[in-house]
ZADOPA-560451 format. One record per residue: x, y, z of N, C-alpha, C in turn. Coordinates in pm, whole numbers, padded with zeros to 5 digits, always signed. Atoms other than C-alpha are relative to their C-alpha. Last residue first. Layout:
<rs>
XYZXYZXYZ
...
</rs>
This chain:
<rs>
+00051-00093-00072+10347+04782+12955-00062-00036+00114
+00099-00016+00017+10615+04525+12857-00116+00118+00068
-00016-00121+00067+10985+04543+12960-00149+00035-00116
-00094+00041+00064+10981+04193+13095+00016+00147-00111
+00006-00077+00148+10856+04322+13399+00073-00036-00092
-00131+00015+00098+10858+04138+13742-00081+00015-00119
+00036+00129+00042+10614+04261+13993+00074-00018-00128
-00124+00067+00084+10541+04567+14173-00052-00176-00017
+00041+00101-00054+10187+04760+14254+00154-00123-00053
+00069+00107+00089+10292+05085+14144-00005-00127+00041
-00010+00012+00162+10374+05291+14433-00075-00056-00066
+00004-00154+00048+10330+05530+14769-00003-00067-00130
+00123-00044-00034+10284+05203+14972-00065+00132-00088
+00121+00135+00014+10523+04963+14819-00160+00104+00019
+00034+00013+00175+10787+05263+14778-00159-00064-00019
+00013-00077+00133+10810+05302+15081-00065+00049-00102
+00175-00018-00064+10783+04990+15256-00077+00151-00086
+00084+00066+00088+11098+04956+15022-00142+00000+00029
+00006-00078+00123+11291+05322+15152-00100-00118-00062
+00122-00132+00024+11176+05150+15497+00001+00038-00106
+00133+00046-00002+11391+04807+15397-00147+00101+00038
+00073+00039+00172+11674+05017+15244-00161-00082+00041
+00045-00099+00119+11736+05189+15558-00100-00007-00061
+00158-00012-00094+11684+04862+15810-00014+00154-00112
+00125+00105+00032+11936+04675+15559-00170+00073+00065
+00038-00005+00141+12206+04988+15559-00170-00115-00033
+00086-00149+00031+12175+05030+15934-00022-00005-00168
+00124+00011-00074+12235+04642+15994-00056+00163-00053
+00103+00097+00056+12502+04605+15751-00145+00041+00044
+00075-00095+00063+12723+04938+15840-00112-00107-00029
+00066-00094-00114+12907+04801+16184-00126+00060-00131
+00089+00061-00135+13022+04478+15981-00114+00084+00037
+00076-00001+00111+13131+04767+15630-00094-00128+00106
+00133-00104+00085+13277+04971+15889-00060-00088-00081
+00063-00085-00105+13468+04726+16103-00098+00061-00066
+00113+00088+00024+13577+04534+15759-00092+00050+00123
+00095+00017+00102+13745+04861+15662-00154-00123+00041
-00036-00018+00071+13917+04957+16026-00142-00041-00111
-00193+00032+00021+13939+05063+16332+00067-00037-00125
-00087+00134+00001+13600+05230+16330+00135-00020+00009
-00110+00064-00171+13496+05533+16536+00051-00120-00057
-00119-00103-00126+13475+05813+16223+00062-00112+00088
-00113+00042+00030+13333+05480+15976+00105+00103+00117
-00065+00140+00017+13036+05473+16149+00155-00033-00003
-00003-00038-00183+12936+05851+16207+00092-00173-00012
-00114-00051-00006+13047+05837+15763+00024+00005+00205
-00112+00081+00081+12831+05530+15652+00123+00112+00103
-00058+00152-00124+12564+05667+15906+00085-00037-00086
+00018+00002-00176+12528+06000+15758+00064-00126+00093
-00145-00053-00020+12612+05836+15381+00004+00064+00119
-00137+00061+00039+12307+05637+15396+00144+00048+00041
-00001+00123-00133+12099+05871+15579+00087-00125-00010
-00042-00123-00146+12164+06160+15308+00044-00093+00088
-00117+00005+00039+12083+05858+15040+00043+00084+00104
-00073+00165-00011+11753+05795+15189+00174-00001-00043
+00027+00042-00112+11650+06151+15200+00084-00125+00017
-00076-00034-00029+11765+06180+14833-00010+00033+00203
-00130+00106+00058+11529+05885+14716+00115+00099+00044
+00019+00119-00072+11216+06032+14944+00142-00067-00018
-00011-00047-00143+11274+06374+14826+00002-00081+00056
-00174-00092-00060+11284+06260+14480+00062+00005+00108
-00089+00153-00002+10969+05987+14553+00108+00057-00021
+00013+00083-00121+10778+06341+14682+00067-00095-00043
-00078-00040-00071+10843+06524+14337+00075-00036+00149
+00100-00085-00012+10683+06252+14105+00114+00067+00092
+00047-00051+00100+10805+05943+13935-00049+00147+00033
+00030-00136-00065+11107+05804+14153-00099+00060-00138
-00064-00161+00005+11151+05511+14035-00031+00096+00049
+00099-00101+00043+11033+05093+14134+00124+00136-00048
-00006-00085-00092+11136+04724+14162-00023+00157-00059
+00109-00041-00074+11113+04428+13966+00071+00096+00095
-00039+00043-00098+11313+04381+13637-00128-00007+00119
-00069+00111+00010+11245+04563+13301+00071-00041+00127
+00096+00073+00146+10957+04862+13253+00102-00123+00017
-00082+00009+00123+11064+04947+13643-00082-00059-00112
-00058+00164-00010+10734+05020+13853+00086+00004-00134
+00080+00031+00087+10627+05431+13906+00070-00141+00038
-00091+00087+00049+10713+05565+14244-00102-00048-00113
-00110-00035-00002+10544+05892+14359+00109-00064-00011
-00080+00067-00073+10197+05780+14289+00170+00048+00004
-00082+00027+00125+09984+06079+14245+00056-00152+00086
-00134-00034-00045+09652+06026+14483+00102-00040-00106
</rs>
């Protein structure tokens, strides 16, 4: 199987290497800004939206990382070595 995230060459975490981790990384952004914008319609104000956005942004990003983990390169901090 391709992997559809490769592992950064400097830091830890992954890219989009294949057509499926595209679709995966603009999926995730859609759903981002979806709930950033149903959110911000009923707030009252800034810190309202960015309170009301924590929880959906953290449960996002933590599927986009299950993700990654399962579809990728085995991560792990890179000092820009192969």
């Amino acid at each position: 199987m391709k992997k559809w995230f490769k592992a950064k060459h400097y830091g830890w975490g992954w890219y989009p290497s294949s057509w499926q981790g595209w679709i995966i990384m603009l999926v995730w952004i859609i759903a981002i800004v979806f709930t950033f914008r149903q959110i911000d319609s009923s707030s009252h104000s800034a810190s309202d939206t960015l309170i009301n956005m924590a929880i959906p942004f953290a449960v996002l990003t933590a599927a986009l990382v299950i993700i990654c983990y399962a579809t990728g390169e085995k991560p792990r901090w890179r000092w820009g070595g192969g």
